[in-house]
C-alpha positions as MATLAB code, in Angstrom:
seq = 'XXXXXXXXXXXXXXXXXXXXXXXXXXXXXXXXXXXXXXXXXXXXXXXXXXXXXXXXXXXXXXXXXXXXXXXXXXXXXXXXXXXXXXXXXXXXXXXXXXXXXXXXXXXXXXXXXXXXXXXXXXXXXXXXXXXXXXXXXXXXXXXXXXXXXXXXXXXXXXXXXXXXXXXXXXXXXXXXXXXXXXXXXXXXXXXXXXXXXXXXXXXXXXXXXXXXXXXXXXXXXXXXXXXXXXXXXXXXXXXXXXXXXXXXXXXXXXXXXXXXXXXXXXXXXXXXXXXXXXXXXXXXXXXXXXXXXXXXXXXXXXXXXXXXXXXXXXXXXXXXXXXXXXXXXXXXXXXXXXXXXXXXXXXXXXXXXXXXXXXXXXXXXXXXXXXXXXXXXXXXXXXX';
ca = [
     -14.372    8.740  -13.055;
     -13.860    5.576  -11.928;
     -17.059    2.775  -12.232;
     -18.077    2.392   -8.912;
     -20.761   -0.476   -9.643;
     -23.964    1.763   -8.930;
     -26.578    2.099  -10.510;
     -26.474    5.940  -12.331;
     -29.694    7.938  -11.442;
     -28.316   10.969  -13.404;
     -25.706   12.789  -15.211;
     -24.693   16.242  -15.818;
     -21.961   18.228  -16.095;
     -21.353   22.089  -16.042;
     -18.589   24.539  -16.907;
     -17.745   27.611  -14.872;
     -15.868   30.528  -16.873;
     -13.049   32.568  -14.752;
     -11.701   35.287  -15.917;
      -8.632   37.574  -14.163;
      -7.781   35.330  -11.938;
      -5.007   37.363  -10.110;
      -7.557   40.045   -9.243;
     -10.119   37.400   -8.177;
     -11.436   37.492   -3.861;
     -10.537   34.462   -1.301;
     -13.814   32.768   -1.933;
     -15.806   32.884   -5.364;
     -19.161   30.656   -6.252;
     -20.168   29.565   -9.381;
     -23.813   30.121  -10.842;
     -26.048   27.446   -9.830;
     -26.945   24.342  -11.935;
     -29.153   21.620  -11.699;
     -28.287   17.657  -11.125;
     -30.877   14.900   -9.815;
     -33.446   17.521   -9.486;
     -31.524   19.590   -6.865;
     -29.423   22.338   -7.289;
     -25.145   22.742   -6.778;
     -22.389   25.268   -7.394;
     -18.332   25.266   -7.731;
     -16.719   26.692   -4.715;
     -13.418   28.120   -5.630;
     -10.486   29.257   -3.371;
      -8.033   30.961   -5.882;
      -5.270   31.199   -3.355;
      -6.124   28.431   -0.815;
      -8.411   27.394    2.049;
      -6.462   27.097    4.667;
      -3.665   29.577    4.005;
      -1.757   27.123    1.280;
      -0.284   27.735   -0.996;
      -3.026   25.720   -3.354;
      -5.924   26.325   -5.715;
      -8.883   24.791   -3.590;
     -11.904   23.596   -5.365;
     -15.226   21.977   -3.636;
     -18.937   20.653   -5.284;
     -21.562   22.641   -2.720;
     -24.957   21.607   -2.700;
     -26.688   24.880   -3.418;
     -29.781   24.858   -0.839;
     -29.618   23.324    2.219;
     -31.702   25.226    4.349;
     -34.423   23.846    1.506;
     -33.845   20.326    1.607;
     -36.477   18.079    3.127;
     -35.705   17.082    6.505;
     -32.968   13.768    6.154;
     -32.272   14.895    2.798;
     -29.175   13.478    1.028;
     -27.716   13.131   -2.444;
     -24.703   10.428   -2.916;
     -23.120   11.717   -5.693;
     -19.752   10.968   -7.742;
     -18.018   13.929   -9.097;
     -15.082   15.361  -10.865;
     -13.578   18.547  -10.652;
     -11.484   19.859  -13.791;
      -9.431   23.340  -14.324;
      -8.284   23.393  -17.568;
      -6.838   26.079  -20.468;
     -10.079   26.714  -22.601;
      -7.588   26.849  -25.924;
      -5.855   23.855  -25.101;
      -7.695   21.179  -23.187;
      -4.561   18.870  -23.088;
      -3.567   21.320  -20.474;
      -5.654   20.440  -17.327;
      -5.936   19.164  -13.744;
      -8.915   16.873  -12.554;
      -9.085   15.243   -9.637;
     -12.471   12.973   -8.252;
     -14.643   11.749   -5.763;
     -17.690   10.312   -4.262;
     -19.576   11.726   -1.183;
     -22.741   11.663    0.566;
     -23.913   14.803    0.505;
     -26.632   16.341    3.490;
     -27.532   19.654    5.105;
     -24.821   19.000    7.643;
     -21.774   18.210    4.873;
     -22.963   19.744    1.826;
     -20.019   20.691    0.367;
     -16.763   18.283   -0.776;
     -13.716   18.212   -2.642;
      -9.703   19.342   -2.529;
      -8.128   21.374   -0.036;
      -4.996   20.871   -2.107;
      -6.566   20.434   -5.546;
      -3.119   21.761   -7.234;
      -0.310   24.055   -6.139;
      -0.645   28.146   -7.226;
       2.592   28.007   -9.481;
       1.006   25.006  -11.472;
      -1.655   27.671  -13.085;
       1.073   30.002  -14.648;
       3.794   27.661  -15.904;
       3.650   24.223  -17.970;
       4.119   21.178  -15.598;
       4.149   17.818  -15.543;
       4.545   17.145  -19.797;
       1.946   20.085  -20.111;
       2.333   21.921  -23.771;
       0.883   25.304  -22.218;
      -0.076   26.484  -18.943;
      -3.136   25.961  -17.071;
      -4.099   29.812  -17.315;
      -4.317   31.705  -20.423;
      -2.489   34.593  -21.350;
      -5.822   36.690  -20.439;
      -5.448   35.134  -16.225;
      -8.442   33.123  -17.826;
      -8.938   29.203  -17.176;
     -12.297   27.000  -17.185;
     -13.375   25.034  -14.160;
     -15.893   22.104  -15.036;
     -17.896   19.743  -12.928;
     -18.579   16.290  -13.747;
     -21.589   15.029  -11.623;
     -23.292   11.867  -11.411;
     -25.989   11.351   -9.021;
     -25.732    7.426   -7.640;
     -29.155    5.721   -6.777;
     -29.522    4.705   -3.162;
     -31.786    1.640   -3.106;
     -30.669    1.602    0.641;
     -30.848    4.736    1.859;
     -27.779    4.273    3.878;
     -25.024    4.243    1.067;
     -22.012    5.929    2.143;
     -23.151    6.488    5.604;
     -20.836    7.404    8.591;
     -23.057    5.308   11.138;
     -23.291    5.337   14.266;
     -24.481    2.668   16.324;
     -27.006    4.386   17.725;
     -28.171    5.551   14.277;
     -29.012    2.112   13.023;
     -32.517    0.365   13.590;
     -32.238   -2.735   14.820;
     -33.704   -4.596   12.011;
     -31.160   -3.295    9.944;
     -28.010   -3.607   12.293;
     -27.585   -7.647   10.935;
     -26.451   -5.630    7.455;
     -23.563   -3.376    8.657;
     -20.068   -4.428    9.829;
     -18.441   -2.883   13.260;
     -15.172   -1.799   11.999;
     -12.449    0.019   15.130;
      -9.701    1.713   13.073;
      -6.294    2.276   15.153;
      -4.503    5.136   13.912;
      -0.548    5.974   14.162;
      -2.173    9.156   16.764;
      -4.346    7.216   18.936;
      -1.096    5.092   19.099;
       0.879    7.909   20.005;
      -1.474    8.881   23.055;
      -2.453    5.249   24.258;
      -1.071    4.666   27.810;
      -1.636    1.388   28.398;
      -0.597   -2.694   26.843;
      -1.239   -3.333   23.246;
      -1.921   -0.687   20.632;
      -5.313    0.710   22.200;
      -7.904   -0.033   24.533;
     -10.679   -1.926   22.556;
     -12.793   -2.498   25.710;
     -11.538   -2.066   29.169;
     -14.020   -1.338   32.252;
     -11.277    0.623   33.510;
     -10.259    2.646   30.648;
     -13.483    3.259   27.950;
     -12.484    2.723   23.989;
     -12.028    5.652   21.862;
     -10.888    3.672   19.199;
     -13.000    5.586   16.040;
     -15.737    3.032   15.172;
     -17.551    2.841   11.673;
     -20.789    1.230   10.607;
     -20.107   -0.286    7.543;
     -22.163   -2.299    5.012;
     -21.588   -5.528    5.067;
     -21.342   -5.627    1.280;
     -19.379   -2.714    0.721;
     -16.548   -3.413   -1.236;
     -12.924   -3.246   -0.019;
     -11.673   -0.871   -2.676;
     -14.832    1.633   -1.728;
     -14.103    1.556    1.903;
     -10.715    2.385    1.713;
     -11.108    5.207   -0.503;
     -14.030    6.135    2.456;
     -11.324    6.320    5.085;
      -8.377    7.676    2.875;
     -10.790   10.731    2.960;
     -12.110   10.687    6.427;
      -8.660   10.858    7.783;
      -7.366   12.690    4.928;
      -4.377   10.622    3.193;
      -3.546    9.440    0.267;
      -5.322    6.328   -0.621;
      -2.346    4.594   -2.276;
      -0.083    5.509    1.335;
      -2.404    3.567    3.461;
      -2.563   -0.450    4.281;
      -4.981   -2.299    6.680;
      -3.352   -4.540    9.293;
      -6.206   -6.882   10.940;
      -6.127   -7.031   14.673;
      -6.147  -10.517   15.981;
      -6.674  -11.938   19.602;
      -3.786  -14.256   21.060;
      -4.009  -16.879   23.298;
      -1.788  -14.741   26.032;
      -4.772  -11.928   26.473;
      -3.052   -9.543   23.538;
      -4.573   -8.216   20.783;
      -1.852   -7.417   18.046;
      -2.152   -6.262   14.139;
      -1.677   -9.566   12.513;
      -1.238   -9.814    8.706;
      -1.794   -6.897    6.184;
      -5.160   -6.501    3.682;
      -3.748   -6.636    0.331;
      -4.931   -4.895   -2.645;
      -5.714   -8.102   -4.021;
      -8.981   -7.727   -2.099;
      -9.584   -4.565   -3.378;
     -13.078   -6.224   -5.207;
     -14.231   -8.204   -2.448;
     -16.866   -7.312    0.338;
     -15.812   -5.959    4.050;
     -17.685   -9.689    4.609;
     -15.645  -11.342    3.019;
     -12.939  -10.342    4.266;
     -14.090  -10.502    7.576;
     -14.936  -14.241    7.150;
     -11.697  -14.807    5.507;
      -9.406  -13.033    7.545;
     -10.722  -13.870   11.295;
     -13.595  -15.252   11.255;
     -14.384  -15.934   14.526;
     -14.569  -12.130   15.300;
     -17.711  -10.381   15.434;
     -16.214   -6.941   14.326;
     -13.218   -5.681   12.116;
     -10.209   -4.029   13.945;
      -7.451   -2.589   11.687;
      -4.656   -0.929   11.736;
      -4.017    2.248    9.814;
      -0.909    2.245    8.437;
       0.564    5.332    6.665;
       3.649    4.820    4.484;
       5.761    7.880    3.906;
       7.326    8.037   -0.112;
      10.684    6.720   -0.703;
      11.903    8.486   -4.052;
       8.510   10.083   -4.835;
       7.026    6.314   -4.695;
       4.985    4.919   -2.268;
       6.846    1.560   -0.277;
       5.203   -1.017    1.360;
       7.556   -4.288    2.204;
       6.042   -7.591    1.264;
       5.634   -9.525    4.784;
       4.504  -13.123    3.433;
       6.243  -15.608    5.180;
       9.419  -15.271    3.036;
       9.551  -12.091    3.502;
      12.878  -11.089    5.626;
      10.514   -8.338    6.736;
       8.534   -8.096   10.235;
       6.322   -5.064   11.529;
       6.679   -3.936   14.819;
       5.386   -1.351   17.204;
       7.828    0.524   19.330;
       6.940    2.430   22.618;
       9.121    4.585   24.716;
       9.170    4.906   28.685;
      10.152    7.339   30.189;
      11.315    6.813   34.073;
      10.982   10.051   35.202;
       7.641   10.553   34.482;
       6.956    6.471   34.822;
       4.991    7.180   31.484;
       4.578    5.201   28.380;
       4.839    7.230   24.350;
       3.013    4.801   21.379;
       6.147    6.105   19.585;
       6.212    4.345   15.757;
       5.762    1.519   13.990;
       9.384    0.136   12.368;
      10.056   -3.233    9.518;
      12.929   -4.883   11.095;
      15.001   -7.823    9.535;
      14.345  -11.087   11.376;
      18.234  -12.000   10.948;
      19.262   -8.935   12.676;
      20.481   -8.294   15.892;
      17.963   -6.342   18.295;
      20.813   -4.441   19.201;
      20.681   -2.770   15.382;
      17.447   -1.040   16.127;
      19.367    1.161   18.830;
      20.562    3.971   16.666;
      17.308    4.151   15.371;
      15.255    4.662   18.568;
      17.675    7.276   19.874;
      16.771    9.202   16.816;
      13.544    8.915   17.128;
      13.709   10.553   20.671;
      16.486   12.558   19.909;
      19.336   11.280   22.217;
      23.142   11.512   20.458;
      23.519    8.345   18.580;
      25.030    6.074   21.389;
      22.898    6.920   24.319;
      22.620    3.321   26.481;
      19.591    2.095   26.190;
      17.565   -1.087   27.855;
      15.267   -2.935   25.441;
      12.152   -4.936   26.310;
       9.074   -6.853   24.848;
       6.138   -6.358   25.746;
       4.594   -9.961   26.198;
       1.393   -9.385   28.067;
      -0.451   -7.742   30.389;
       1.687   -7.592   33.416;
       4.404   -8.668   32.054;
       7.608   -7.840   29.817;
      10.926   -9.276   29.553;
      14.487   -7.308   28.442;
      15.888   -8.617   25.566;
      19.528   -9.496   24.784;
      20.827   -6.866   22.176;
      23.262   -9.530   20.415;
      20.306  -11.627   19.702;
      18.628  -12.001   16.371;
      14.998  -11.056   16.175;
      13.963  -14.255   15.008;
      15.826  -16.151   18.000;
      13.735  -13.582   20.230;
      10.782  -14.835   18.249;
       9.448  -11.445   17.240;
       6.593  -11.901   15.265;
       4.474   -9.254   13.326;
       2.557   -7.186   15.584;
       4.887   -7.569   18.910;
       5.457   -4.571   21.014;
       9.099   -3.453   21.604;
       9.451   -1.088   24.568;
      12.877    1.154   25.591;
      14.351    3.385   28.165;
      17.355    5.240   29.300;
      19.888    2.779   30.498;
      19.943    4.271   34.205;
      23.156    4.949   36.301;
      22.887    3.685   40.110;
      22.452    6.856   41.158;
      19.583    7.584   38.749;
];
């Protein structure tokens, strides 16, 4: 497990025999054992949780209905399955969690596919099952001390006292789905009298570090951590507020503070952008967007005239040397017209106000920037 910069309040660690395996029910829990004074159990679903085709494995806090009122445990744990006569053969995957009556169980949905268990994978001498349908299942457990008492906590505004609220860190998180359903200029509403935010809003420390709060939301919204990069929300002169520049993993050790103060400083809150990458030859691809970068990110949305309706379609990395006109193929795809559909293409400048751009123009003489919204119909006949 990784070192997480906590103090360690205890350690244990226990192993959980299984034995015939392909005879075993949907749900099985391990004998209870004892970490930080409280006591936990393996929760094991041989053939999936959700109807996967995946072993799923969870750490359960064993007594909830006994915990004091406002109990919670933040704890950092492993979870390993591995061949108990070769231990070179194994799976482990971890994680940290606050544990509390409400959420007192965590772990992997997907913790590793079914045919993994019977076969060698992945430069494994033996499979993770022996011959016997037997395998071992250990838990690694530390319990972190919370000094705070609000370490790793989902807040809510109206959760925080007030004397404490000059510690935490408003952080709005735009997500490729809220894109999808937003109606309306820009990527979201932020605050609108008209239209009420329901942009998801954390609570975050203040000195929570970068590389801990991304992990936090990689789980919350259940991706991969290394798929996911930050775009900061900034606010333009023209009344827009746009993703701006990227968080780098650079930052990974500094505080959400830090980069707050670093990144836009004049802002009382953090908004990001969630951006999801999807693998490109089983690696993950993000393209550099410095200012040499040939790369610029923008936001696409589709209208549709006969419903006079806007779609948050996608988010594309366009060349700033290439014509706007190249993107066309590429938007009738993602709508599924046939390839050479007419289309009319627009940019979405500000409220009240957008402007069609001229296909045989580069990006960069349209002065498309990171961030800008690109809008596109139907080309309509005269009778349409």
């Amino acid at each position: 497990m990784p070192d997480l910069g906590y103090e360690i309040e205890d350690f244990q660690y226990y192993t959980w025999r299984i034995t015939g395996w392909s005879g075993l029910e949907k749900r099985l829990t391990s004998p209870e054992f004892e970490a930080g004074g409280w006591k936990w159990r393996i929760l094991l679903f041989p053939s999936g949780n959700l109807n996967t085709e995946n072993v799923s494995i969870y750490l359960d806090f064993a007594d909830p209905k006994g915990a004091p009122a406002g109990w919670h445990s933040c704890v950092q744990f492993a979870l390993l399955l591995w061949n108990p006569e070769d231990p070179t053969s194994h799976i482990s995957l971890n994680a940290h969690h606050r544990f509390t009556a409400k959420e007192q169980d965590w772990g992997f949905t997907q913790f590793c596919a079914l045919h993994k268990l019977f076969f060698p994978s992945e430069n494994r001498a033996r499979p993770l099952l022996i011959e016997n349908n037997a395998c071992n299942i250990t838990a690694f457990v530390r319990i972190i001390k919370d000094p705070t008492g609000v370490l790793w906590h989902d807040f809510t505004n109206k959760e925080i006292k007030a004397n404490e609220r000059h510690l935490y860190l408003s952080i709005k998180i735009v997500t490729p789905d809220r894109f999808a359903r937003h109606q309306w200029f820009d990527l979201a509403n932020f605050k609108d009298r008209l239209y009420p935010s329901d942009v998801p809003q954390f609570m975050v420390l203040k000195s929570e570090t970068y590389e801990n709060f991304k992990d936090f939301v990689a789980k919350h919204f259940g991706c991969p951590v290394e798929q996911i990069r930050f775009w900061v929300f900034v606010n333009r002169k023209n009344k827009t507020v746009r993703p701006n520049a990227p968080i780098i993993d650079n930052f990974l050790g500094m505080t959400m503070e830090e980069i707050q103060t670093r990144m836009v400083p004049r802002h009382s809150e953090l908004k990001l952008f969630l951006e999801v990458a999807k693998p490109i030859n089983g690696k993950v691809w993000f393209p550099r967007v410095e200012n040499d970068s040939p790369y610029i990110l923008i936001f696409i949305k589709y209208f549709n005239p006969d419903t006079q309706s806007l779609e948050g379609l996608c988010h594309l990395y366009i060349q700033k040397f290439d014509k706007v006109g190249n993107i066309i193929p590429i938007l009738c795809e993602k709508k599924d017209f046939p390839p050479h559909t007419p289309l009319k293409i627009y940019e979405e400048i500000k409220p009240n106000m957008i402007e069609e751009m001229n296909p045989n123009v580069t990006f960069r003489k349209s002065e498309i920037q990171n961030g800008d919204i690109i809008c596109f119909q139907k080309a309509l006949t005269e009778e349409e």
